[in-house]
Phi, psi and omega in degrees: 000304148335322208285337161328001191220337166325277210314312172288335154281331154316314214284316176254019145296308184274013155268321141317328175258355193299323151333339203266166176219108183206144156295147190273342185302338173292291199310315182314305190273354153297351197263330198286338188291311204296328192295309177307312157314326160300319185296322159311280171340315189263347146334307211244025173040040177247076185314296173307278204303321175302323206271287170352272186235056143297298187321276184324351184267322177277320153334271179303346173261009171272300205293327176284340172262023171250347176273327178309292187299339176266008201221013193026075143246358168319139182228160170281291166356280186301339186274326156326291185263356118313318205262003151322283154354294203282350199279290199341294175291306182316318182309300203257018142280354176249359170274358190245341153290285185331299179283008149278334230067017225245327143216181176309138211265025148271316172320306194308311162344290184318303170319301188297338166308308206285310182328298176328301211297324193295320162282331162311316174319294181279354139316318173292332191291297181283345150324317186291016216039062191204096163309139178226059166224098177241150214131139183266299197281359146062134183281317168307308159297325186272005192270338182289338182262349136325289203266315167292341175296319190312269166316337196277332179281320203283307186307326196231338187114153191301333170299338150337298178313306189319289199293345166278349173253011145257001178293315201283334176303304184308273174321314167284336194280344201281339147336286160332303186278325182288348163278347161293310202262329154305335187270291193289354171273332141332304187259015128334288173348280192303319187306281105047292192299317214235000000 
């Protein structure tokens, strides 16, 4: 839903980045450390500090590619090791909930599954040629539903985050299901043209 707002948020990124000459695979991978840090952070019952830089992490993977496109250095590599990057850091911020305590560590499980599952879809979706990004839940939508959980437990108590992994639950598989049925209503299609 969120990814509906890239092209304008692109548009003034890439006037803040033309400048800049950097490899963007650094920025990518400055975005994952920070992420592992975070993931510490929420270790450490450093909630606030943790949501920084989840914010600052999700930042820098909108800035490498706007540095990739401002610098004609997009690679199929690099559109790889974002979306690596991107498995990675999701993982081990909800491993870093789970392992502060803030919930059970199956709900966590679930969560980091349905993150997962939801981008193996629409990767497989598109091995077929079938662009697939469709869907409420978003790499965008579920970090957001991070970071509020994330304040609304620093602010009100830790128990709170539970009900936001299991929102994050909710939300990637039903995600998981509408990239099924886009996907199987897409290759109807195709079957049907030939």
């Amino acid at each position: 839903m969120l990814n509906n707002l890239r092209p304008y948020v692109s548009k003034y990124l890439d006037s803040l980045t033309k400048n800049i000459n950097i490899n963007p695979n650094i920025i990518t991978l400055l975005g994952l450390i920070l992420a592992f840090v975070s993931g510490y952070l929420f270790y450490q019952e450093q909630l606030i500090f943790g949501v920084i830089l989840i914010l600052i992490s999700g930042f820098l993977d909108m800035v490498d590619g706007s540095i990739a496109r401002n610098n004609n250095s997009i690679t199929k590599f690099g559109g790889f090791l974002d979306s690596t990057v991107d498995r990675i850091s999701d993982a081990v911020i909800i491993i870093g909930i789970i392992a502060g305590g803030y919930v059970n560590w199956l709900i966590g499980i679930l969560a980091v599954h349905a993150s997962l599952t939801v981008s193996y879809v629409r990767a497989r979706c598109e091995v077929e040629n079938i662009p697939c990004s469709v869907g409420i839940g978003e790499r965008a939508e579920r970090l957001i539903i991070i970071v509020i959980g994330c304040i609304f437990s620093a602010l009100f108590g830790k128990w709170l985050m539970t009900w936001f992994m299991i929102l994050l639950v909710i939300v990637g598989y039903f995600t998981v299901l509408q990239r099924v049925l886009y996907t199987w209503n897409a290759m109807q299609k195709l079957e049907e043209k030939y």
